[in-house]
N, C-alpha and C positions, 0 to 999 in steps of 0.2 A: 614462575612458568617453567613447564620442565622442555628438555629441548626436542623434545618427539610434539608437542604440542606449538613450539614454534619453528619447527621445522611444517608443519601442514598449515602454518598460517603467513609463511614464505612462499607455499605451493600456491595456496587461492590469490596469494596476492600476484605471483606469478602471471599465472589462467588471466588476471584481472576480474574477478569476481566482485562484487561489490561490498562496503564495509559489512552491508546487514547481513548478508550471503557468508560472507565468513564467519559472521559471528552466529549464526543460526548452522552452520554444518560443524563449526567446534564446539559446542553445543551439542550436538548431537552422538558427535565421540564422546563428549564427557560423562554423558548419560549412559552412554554403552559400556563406560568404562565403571562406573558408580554400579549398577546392577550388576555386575558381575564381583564388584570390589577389589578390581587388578589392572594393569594398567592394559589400555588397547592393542598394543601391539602383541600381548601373552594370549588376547584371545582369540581360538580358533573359528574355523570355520562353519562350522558346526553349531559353535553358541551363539554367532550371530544370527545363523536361519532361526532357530530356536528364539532369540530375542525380536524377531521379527513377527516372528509366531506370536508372543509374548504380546507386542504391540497391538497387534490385527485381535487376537482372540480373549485376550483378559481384558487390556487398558481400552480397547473399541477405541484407538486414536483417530480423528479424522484424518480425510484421505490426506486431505494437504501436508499435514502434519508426519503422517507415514512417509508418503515423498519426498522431504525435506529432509528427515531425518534419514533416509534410503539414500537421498545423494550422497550428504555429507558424509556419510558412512561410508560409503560406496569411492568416494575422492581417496577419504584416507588410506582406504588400504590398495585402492588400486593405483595411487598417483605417490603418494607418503611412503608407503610400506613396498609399492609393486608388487603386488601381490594379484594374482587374477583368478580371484575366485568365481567360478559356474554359479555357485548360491545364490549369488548380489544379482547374477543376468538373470535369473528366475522371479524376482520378486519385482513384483507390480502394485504401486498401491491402485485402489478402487477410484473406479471414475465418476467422477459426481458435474452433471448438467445442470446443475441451480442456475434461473435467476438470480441479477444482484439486486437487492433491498436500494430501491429509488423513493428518495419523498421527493414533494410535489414543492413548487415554489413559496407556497404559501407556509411548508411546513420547514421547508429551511430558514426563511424570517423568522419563524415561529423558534424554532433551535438556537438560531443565534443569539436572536433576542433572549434568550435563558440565561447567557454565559454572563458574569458577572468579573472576570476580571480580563485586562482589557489586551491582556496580551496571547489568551488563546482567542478571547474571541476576533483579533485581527486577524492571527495564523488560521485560523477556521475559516473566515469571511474568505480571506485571500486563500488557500485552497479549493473552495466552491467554485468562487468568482474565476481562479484560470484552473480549474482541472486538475489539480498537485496530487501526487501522490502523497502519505503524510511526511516521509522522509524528507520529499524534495523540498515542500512546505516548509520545515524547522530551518533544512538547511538553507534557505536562500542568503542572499550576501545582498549588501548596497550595490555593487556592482551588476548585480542580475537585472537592475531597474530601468529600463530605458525610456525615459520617458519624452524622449526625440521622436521615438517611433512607435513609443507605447505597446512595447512588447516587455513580457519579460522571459528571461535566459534560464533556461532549468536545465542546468550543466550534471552530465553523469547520473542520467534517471537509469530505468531499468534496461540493462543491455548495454550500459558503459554510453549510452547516446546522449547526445544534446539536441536541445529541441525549443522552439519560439513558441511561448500563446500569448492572444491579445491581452492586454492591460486593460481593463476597465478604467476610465477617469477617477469613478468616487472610490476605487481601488486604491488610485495614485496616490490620493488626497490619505485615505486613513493610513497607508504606510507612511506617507513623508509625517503623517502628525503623531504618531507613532514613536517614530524613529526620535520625533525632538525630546521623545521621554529617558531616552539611554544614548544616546551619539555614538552607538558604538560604529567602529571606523570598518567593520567588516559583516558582521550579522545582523539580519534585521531582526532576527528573535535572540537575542544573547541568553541563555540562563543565567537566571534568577539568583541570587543570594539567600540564605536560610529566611530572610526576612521579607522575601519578595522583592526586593529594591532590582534595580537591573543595573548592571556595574558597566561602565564601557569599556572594561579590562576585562570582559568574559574569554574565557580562551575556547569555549565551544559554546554550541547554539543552546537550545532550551533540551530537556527529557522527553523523548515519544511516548512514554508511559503519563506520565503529566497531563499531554496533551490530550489523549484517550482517557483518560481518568475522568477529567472535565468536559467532552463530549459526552459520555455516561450520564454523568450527573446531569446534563442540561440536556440531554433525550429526557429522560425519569422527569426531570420540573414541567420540558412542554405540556408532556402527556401524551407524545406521540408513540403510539401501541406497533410499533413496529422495528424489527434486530437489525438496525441500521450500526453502522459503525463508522469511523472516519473517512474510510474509504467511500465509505457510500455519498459522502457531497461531492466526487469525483465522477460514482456514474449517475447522478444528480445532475451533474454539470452538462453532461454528454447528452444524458438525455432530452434537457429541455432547449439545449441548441438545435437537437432532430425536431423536435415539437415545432422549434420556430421560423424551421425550414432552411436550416444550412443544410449543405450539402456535404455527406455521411464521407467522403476524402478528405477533405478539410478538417471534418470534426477528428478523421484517423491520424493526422500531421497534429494533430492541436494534443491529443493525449500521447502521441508516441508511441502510437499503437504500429507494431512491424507489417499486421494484416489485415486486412479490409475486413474479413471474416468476424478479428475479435474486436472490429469495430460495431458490426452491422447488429451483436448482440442486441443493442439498443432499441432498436426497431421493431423488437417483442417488447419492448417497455414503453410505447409513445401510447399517451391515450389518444392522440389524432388517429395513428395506425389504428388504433384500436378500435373506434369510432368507427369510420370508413372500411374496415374491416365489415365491421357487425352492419351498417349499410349496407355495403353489399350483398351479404350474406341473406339478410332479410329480405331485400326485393328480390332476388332470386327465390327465395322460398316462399313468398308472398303469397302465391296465388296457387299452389300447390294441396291439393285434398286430401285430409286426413281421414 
């Protein structure tokens, strides 16, 4: 590692940024430094509008993608280097309003039921079941489990916060039976050994790549026809809580969501809402001549 690279991995960790946060904005110097073939700091101002350009107008990166790569970018040479370059304050990635990709309860049974080994499909189940991001999912610990109060602890989610969701009972039951497969003393997901065994001597949890690999595969067996991704049994989760008529504050404390606003998304995804929507909508125009 050279020490311009861990000099800006001192800086995020500084900030307190998160492991993934850092690792996706050095990443994104490395890529800047890779196209050009020199190291980042030799390159001006100039070639990065130009590779930005590059990004936007040849690769069509997604927005997400653009902005990620525009922070990271953006950290290093204005926090790393101190460098205050006008370029970086001009560039915007595109703003994209999607819906998120929600399956319906029957088609999350339907997914899980696909997965055939038994330690994504708990960290899958248990993701759904309390709302996880997939990070926070691998990483959970024995210690997150309370099963006094049947909640569990999802320590350092998005924004450095901590945050309580309810435990499910047959939640409880699959982790603790689980756990009696590996005893590890700290992760309830350990990774695996080349041979799949699970060691209790894992010094980190299980691969995010692994884990989305296996979600792929078991969308493709269901046959469910729609670009769901891990994430999606999260606003899955959210949304069949509005369905069942919790109350859309509660569901915003339960994801760790900072604003009601990126709570209330969900309220476009309720087929109740949706129903009673189109109710209304019909008897008002019921009686109306065409």
């Amino acid at each position: 590692m050279t020490a311009l690279r861990q000099r800006m991995i001192e800086d995020l960790q500084l900030r307190g940024l998160s492991t993934m946060t850092q690792t996706c904005y050095v990443r994104a110097v490395r890529q800047l430094a890779e196209h050009y073939g020199k190291p980042p700091d030799l390159i001006s101002e100039e070639e990065v509008r130009q590779y930005f350009l590059y990004l936007k107008t040849v690769k069509h990166v997604a927005p997400n993608t653009f902005g990620v790569d525009l922070a990271g970018i953006k950290f290093f040479y204005e926090h790393t280097l101190k460098r205050g370059w006008p370029a970086l304050e001009l560039m915007r990635p595109s703003r994209e309003r999607k819906l998120p990709v929600v399956l319906s309860i029957a088609e999350v049974h339907q997914l899980l039921g696909s997965i055939r080994q038994p330690r994504y499909q708990v960290c899958l189940s248990t993701i759904y079941a309390c709302g996880l991001r997939l990070n926070e999912g691998i990483h959970l610990q024995v210690r997150d489990i309370d099963s006094k109060q049947m909640v569990v602890h999802i320590r350092h989610g998005k924004g450095a916060k901590d945050r309580y969701a309810p435990l499910p009972h047959r939640t409880l039951e699959m982790l603790r039976q689980f756990w009696t497969t590996h005893r590890h003393p700290e992760w309830l997901f350990p990774e695996p050994t080349k041979d799949g065994i699970l060691p209790s001597t894992a010094s980190r949890p299980m691969c995010a790549k692994g884990l989305q690999n296996c979600f792929k595969a078991a969308l493709r067996a269901s046959g469910i026809q729609k670009e769901a991704t891990v994430h999606s049994l999260r606003h899955s989760y959210a949304t069949h809580l509005l369905e069942a008529g919790l109350d859309l504050r509660v569901i915003q404390a339960y994801l760790g969501h900072s604003s009601p606003q990126t709570t209330a998304i969900y309220t476009h995804l309720t087929r109740a809402t949706n129903e009673r929507a189109a109710d209304t909508i019909n008897r008002l125009l019921g009686d109306l001549a065409w």
